[in-house]
PLY file of the C-alpha trace (Angstrom):
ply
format ascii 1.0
element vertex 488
property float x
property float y
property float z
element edge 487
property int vertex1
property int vertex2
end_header
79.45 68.22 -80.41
82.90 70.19 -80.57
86.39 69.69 -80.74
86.40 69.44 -76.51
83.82 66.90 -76.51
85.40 64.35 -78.95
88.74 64.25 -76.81
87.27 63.92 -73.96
85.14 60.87 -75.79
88.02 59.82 -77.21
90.43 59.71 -74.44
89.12 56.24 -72.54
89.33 54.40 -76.46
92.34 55.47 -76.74
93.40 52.85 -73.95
94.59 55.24 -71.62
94.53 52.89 -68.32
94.39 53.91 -64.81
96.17 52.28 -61.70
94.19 49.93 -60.15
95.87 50.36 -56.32
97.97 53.62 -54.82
101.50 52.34 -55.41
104.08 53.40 -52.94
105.64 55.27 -55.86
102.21 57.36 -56.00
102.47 57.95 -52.20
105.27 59.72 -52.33
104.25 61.60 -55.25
100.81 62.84 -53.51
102.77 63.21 -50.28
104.97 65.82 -51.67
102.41 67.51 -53.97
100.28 67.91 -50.79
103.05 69.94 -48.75
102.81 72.72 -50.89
99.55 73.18 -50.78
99.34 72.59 -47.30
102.13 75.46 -46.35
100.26 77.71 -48.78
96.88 77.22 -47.09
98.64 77.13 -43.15
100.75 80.77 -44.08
96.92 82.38 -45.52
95.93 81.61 -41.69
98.57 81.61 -39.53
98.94 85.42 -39.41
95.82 86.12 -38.30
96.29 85.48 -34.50
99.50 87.82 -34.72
98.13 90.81 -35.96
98.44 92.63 -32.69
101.96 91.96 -31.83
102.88 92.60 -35.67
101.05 96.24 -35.07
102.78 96.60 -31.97
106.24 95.51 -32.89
106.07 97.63 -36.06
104.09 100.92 -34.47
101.33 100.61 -37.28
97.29 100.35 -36.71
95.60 97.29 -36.99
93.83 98.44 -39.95
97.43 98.64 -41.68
99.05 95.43 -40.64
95.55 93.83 -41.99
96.68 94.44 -45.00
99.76 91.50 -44.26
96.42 89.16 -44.43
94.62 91.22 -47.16
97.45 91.61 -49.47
98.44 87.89 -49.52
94.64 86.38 -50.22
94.47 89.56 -52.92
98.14 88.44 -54.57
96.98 85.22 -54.54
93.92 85.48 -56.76
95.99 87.73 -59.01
98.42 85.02 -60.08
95.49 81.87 -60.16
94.39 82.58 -63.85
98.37 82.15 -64.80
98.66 78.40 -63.73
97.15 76.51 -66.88
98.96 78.66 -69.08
102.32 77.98 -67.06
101.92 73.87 -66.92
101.09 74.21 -70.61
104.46 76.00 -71.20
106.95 74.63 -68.77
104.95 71.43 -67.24
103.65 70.45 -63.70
106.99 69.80 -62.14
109.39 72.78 -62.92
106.54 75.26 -62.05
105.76 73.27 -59.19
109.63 73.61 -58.66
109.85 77.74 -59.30
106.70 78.47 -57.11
108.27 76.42 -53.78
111.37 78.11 -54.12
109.75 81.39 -54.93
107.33 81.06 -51.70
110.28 79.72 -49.45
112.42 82.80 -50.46
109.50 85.04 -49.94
108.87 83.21 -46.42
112.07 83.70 -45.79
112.41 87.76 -46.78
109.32 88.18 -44.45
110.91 87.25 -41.03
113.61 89.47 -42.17
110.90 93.01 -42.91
112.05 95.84 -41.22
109.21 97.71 -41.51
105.63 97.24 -42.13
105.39 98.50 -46.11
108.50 95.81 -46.75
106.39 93.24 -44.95
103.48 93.65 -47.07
105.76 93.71 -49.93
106.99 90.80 -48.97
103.17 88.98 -48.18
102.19 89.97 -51.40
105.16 88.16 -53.11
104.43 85.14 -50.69
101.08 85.28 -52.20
101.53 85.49 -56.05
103.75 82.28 -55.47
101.59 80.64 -52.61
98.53 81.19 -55.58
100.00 79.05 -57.58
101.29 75.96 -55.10
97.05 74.59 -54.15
96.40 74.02 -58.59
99.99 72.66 -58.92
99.38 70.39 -56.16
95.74 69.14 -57.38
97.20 68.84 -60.46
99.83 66.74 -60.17
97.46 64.66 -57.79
94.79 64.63 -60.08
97.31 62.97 -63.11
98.43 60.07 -60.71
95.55 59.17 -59.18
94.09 57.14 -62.14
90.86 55.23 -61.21
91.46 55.63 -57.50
90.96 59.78 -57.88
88.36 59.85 -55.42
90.41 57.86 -52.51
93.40 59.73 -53.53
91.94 63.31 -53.83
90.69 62.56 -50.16
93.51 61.96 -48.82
95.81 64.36 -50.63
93.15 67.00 -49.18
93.36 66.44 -46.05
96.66 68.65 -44.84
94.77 71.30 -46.37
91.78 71.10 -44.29
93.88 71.06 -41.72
95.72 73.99 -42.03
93.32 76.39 -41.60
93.20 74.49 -37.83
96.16 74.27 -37.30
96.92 77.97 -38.05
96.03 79.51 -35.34
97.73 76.58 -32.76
101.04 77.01 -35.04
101.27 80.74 -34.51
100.12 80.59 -30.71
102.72 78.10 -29.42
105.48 80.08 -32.07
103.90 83.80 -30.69
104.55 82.12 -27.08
107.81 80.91 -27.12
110.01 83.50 -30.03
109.00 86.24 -32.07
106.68 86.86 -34.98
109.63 86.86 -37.07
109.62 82.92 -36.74
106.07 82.42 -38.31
107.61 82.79 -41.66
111.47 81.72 -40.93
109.98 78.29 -39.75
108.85 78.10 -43.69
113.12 77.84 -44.81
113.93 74.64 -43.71
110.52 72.61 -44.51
110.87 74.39 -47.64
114.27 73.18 -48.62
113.79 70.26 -47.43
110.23 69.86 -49.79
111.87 71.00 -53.18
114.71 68.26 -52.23
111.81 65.59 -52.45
109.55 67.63 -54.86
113.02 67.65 -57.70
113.52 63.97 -56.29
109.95 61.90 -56.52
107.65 64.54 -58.83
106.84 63.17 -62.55
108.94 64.88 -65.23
105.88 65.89 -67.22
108.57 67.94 -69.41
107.36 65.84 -72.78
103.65 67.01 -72.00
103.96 70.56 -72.77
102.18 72.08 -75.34
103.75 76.14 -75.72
100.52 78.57 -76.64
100.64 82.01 -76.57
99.52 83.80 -73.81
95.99 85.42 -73.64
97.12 88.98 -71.89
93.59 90.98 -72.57
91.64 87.65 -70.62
94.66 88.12 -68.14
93.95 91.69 -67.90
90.23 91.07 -67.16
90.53 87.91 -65.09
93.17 88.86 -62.68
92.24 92.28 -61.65
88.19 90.93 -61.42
89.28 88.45 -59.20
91.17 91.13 -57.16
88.64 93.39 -56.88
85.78 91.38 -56.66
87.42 89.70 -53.47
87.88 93.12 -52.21
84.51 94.18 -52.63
83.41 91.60 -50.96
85.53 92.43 -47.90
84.35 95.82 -47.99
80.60 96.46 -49.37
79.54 98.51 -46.86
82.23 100.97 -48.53
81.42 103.10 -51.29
84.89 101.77 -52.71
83.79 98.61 -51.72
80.64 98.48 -53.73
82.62 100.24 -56.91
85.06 97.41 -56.99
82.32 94.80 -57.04
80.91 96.68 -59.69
83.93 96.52 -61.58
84.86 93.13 -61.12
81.09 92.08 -62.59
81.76 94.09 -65.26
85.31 92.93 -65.78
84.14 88.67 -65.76
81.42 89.43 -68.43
84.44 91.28 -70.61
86.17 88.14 -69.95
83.69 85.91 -70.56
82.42 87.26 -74.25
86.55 87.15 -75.43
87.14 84.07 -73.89
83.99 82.33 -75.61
85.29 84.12 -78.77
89.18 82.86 -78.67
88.12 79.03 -77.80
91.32 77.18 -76.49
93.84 80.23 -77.11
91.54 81.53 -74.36
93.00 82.28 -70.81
90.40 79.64 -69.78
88.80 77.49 -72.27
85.07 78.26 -71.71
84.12 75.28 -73.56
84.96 72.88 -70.65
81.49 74.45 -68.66
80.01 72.98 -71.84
80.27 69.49 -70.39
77.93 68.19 -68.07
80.05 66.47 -65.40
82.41 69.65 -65.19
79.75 72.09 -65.16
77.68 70.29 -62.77
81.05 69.45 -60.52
81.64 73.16 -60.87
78.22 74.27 -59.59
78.40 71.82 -56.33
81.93 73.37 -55.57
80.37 76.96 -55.64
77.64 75.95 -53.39
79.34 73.87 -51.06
82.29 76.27 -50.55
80.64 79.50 -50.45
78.37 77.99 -48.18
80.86 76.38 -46.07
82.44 79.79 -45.82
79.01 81.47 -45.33
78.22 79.44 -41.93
81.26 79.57 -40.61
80.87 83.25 -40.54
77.35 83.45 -39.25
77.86 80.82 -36.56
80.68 82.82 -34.54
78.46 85.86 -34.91
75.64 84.67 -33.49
77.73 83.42 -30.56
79.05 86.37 -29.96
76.60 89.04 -30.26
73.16 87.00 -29.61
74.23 84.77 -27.09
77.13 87.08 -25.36
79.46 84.15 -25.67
83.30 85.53 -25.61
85.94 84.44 -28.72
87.59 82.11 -26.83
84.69 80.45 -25.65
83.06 80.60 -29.10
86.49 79.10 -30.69
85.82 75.70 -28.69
82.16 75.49 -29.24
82.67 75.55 -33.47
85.41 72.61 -32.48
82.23 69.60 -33.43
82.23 71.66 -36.89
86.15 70.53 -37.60
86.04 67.32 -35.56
82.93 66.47 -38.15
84.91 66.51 -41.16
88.04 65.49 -40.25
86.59 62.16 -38.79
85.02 61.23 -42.18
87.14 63.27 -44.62
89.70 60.56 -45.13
87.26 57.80 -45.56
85.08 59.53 -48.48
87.64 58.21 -51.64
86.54 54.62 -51.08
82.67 56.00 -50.36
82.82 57.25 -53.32
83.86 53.94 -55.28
81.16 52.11 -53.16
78.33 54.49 -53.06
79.05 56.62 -56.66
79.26 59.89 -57.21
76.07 61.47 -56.88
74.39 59.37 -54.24
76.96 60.35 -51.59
77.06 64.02 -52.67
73.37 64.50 -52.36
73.45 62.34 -49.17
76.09 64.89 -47.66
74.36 68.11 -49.29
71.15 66.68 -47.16
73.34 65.57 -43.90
74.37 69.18 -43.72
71.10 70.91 -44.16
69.91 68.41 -41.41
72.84 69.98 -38.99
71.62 73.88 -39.97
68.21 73.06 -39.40
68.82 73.24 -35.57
70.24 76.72 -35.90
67.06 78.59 -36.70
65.64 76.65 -33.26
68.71 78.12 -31.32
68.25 81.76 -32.74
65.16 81.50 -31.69
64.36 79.30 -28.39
68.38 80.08 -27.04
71.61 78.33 -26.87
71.77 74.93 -26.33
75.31 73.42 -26.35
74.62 69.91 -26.77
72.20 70.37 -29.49
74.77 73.24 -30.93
77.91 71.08 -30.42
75.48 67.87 -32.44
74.29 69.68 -35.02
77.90 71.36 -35.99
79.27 67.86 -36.08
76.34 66.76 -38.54
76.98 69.34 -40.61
80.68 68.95 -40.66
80.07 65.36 -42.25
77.44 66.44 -44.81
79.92 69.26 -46.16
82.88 66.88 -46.09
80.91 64.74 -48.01
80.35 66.95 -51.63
83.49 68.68 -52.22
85.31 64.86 -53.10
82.80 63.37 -55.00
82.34 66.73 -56.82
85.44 67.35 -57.59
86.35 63.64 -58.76
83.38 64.29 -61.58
85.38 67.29 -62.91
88.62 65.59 -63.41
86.96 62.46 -64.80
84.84 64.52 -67.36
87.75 66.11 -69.37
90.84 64.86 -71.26
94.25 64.64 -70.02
95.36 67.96 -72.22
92.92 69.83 -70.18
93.61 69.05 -66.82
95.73 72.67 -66.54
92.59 74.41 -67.92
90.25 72.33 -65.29
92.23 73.05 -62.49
92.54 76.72 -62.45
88.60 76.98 -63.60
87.86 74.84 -60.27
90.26 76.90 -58.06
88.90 80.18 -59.37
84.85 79.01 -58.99
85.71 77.86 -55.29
87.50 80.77 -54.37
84.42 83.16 -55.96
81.96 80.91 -53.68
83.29 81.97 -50.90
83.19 85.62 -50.84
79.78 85.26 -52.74
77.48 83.71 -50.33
79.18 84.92 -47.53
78.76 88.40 -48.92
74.70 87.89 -49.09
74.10 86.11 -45.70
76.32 89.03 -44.39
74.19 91.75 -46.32
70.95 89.70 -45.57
71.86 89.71 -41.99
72.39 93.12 -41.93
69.42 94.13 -43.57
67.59 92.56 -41.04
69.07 93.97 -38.11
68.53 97.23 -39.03
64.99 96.40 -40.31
63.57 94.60 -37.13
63.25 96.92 -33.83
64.84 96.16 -30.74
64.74 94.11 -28.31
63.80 91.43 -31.01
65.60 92.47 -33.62
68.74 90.27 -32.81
66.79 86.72 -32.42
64.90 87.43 -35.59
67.30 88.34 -37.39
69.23 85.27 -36.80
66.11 82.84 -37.51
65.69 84.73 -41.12
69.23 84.38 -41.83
70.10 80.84 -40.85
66.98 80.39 -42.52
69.05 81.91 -45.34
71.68 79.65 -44.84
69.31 76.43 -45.03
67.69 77.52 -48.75
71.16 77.78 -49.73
71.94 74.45 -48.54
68.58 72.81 -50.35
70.03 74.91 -53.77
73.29 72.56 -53.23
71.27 69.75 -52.71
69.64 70.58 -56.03
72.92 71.27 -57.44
74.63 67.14 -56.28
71.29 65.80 -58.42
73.55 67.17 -61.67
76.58 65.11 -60.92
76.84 61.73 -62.65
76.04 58.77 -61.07
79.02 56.69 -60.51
82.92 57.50 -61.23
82.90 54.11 -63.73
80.39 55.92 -65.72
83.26 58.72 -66.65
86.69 56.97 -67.04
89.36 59.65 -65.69
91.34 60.72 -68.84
94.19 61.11 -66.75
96.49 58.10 -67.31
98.97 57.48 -64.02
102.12 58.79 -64.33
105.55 57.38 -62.76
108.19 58.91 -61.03
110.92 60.26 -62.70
114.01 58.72 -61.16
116.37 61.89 -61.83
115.82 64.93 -59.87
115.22 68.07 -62.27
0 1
1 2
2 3
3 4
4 5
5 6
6 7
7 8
8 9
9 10
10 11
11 12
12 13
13 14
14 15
15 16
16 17
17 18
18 19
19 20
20 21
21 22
22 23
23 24
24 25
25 26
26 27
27 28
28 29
29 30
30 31
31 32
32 33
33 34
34 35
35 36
36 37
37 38
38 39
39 40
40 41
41 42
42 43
43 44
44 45
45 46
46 47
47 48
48 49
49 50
50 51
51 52
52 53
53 54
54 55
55 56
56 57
57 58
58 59
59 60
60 61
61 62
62 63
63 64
64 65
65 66
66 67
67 68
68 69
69 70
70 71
71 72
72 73
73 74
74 75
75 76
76 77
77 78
78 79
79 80
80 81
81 82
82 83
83 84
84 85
85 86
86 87
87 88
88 89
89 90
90 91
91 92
92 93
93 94
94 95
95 96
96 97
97 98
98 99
99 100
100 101
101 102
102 103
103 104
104 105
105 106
106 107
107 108
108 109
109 110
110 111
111 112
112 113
113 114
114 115
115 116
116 117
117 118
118 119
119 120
120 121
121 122
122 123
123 124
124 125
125 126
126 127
127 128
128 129
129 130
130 131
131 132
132 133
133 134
134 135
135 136
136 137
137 138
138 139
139 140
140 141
141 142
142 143
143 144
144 145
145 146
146 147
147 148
148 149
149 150
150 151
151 152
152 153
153 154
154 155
155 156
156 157
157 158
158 159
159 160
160 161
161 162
162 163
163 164
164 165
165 166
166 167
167 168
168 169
169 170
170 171
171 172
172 173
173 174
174 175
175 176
176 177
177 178
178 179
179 180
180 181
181 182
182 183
183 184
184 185
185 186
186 187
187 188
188 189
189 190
190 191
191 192
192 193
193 194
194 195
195 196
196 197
197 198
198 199
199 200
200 201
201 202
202 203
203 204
204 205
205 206
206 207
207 208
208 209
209 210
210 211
211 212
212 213
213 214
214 215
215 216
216 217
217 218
218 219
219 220
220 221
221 222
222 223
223 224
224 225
225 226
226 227
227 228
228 229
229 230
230 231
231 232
232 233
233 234
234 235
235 236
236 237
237 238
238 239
239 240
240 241
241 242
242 243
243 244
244 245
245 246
246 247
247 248
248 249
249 250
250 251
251 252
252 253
253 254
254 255
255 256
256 257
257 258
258 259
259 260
260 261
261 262
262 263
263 264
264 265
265 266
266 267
267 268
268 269
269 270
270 271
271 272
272 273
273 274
274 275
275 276
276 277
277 278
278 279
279 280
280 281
281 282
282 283
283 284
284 285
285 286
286 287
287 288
288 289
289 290
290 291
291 292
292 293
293 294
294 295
295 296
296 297
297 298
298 299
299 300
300 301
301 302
302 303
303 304
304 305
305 306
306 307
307 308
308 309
309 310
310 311
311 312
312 313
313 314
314 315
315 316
316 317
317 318
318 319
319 320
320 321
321 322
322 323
323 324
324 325
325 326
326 327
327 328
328 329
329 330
330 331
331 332
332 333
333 334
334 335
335 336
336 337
337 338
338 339
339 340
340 341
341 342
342 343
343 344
344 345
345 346
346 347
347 348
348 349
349 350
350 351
351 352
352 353
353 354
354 355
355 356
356 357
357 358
358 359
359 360
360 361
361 362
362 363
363 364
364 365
365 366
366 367
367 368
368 369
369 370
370 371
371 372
372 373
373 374
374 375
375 376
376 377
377 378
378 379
379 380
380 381
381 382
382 383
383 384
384 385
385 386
386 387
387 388
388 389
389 390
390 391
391 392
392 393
393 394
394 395
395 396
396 397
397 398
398 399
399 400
400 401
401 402
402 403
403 404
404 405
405 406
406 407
407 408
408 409
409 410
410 411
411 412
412 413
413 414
414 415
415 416
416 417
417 418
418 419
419 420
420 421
421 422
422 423
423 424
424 425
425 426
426 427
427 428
428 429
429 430
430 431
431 432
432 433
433 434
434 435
435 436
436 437
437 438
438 439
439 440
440 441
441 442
442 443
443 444
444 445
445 446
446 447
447 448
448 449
449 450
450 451
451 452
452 453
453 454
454 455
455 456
456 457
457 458
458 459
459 460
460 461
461 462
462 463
463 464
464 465
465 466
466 467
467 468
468 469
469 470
470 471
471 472
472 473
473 474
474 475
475 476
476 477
477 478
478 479
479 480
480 481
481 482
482 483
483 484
484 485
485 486
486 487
């Protein structure tokens, strides 16, 4: 085939061997790796239930302090297409290293804004550094794991699906006890206290590095289309709105047609969507996130403005959704081994079209909690079910030299899929409201759009049929790495 293919043929003969059982050495490795990512994904939440007393404190509208949520997801798509380029030049560890210290600093500087602008200024740094912190962590999972990746990619990912829950209880109890200021202050000492262990148990991957030069016209397309296609999204029923997604579309076909010209001096080697068990793990993730993202949208909605439920009321009720996934999430790395690959992600694609089905019955016969609280539960399992075995199929399908490459291409497509389908249920649902006269306008729109939501989830289904069959089948080119006894 090409260059790509035969290292990633080659890198199993080559007798590159995987660990057999997590050592303790490789706990503490995945333990640490984990707390940045999960600090990244708890601070992208956690500001959200202190909006008003951040507008209040600081005498701005809630449609400026927004922009202390907006401005740190935005920052943190901007700096994304940078990580494979950075582990290439200064390795896993010492960027791993730079971006904790750089987030903790930037934590730190935002409990200390004295104004609104500085705190935005000082989100948006949080951001750029918080971007990088989820790939470094996946990464450096991802090259210990060995032939346990899918048990150890489950539980490695597990403080980050809890952190979006936990977000909200974090800044309630800190909102009811001190001030706003501590949201981010309370980031200093778990930070110090992670690069101690980071410098202390993290690989030195120093050796691994192989300097290339850096691609700054796919940088100047990627970044800024990721920017502003996240910002359309946000805001399409704005003519700006609309003129940004424009852009961005415009901006990832620029990309793509230089990046498919420059090969691996590219920003992102297109060549790895050339091989089936990435692309195909890269087309689940879309699906599965963007429709993750897409539901939980359309669910509270519904609540809300069908059934008259109020937010608080509505917060408990998606509960099952959470519960779902977090009861099984842990358990899917050895499912994986058992079951393979593909049979458990097309199981869970189906197990979570089984808990929408119910939705189109509620929109249209009315609420019924038990069946509402069931079938969120359901489909918490199915979902929790494809993103493991999914993204196990990427790792295992490329060589060890292109983990950095793999990793930002899989943290870009998930963060696209969100924004994506959410953006056409939304627009869908819309449509339909305005399209269908009252009083039956808000039931049937509902029906047609969790109707939506269920083609979707039969497209993913389609989608887990790509992915191989078992992990055996694709030997993870990442060998496992030990820890490097002296701290950086």
């Amino acid at each position: 085939m090409n260059s790509l293919q035969k290292d990633i043929n080659a890198a199993p003969a080559a007798g590159i061997a995987a660990a057999d059982r997590i050592t303790p050495t490789m706990w503490k490795i995945i333990s640490v790796a984990a707390t940045g990512s999960f600090m990244a994904q708890l601070d992208a939440t956690v500001v959200n239930v202190s909006l008003a007393s951040l507008a209040a404190d600081l005498h701005v509208s809630l449609t400026a302090i927004q922009w202390v949520t907006s401005g740190y997801l935005l920052a943190l798509a901007l700096t994304l297409p940078l990580s494979a380029w950075l582990v290439d030049r200064i390795g896993t560890k010492a960027l791993y290293l730079w971006c904790f210290a750089a987030f903790t600093l930037s934590s730190t500087l935002c409990g200390l804004a004295w104004s609104a602008n500085s705190l935005i200024g000082f989100r948006i740094l949080q951001g750029m550094s918080g971007g990088l912190l989820a790939p470094m962590s996946q990464m450096v999972t991802a090259r210990v794991a060995g032939k346990q990746m899918a048990q150890v990619i489950s539980i490695a990912a597990l403080p980050v699906l809890l952190a979006p829950l936990l977000g909200p209880v974090v800044a309630g109890a800190i909102l009811q006890f001190a001030s706003w200021r501590w949201l981010f202050l309370i980031n200093l000492p778990v930070g110090i206290l992670a690069l101690v262990l980071a410098a202390a148990f993290l690989p030195n991957d120093r050796a691994e590095t192989r300097p290339r030069g850096l691609d700054l016209l796919g940088l100047a397309l990627l970044s800024p289309g990721l920017v502003l296609f996240l910002y359309g999204s946000d805001h399409l029923g704005d003519q700006m709105g609309a003129i940004a997604l424009i852009l961005s579309l415009a901006l990832f076909v620029l990309f793509y047609r230089t990046a498919r010209a420059k090969g691996d001096a590219a920003l992102i080697d297109i060549r790895l969507f050339r091989v089936r068990g990435f692309s195909a793990s890269i087309a689940a993730m879309f699906m599965a996130n963007g429709i993750s993202f897409a539901g939980q949208m359309l669910i509270p909605i519904y609540l809300i403005h069908a059934c008259s439920l109020s937010p608080s009321r509505t917060g408990w009720l998606l509960a099952p959704l959470g519960l779902g996934m977090i009861c099984t999430y842990p358990f899917m790395g050895r499912l994986t081994n058992r079951f393979g690959i593909r049979k458990l992600a097309a199981c869970g694609a189906l197990l979570a079209l089984v808990g929408t089905l119910p939705l189109i019955f509620l929109a249209q016969h009315g609420l019924v909690v038990t069946v509402l609280a069931a079938s969120l539960f359901i489909r918490g399992v199915g979902v929790s079910a494809i993103s493991i075995p999914a993204i196990t199929s990427g790792y295992a399908a490329v060589a060890r030299k292109d983990l950095p490459m793999a990793t930002t291409a899989m943290n870009i497509v998930q963060r696209l899929g969100g924004p994506t389908l959410t953006t056409l249920c939304a627009t869908f649902l819309g449509w339909r409201l305005a399209a269908v006269p009252a009083p039956t306008a808000t039931a049937s729109a509902f029906v047609a759009a969790f109707s939506l939501l269920c083609a979707l989830h039969a497209l993913l289904f389609l989608a887990t049929l790509r992915l191989p069959w078992v992990v055996s089948h694709l030997e993870p080119a990442a060998k496992p790495m030990t820890a490097d006894p002296q701290p950086a």
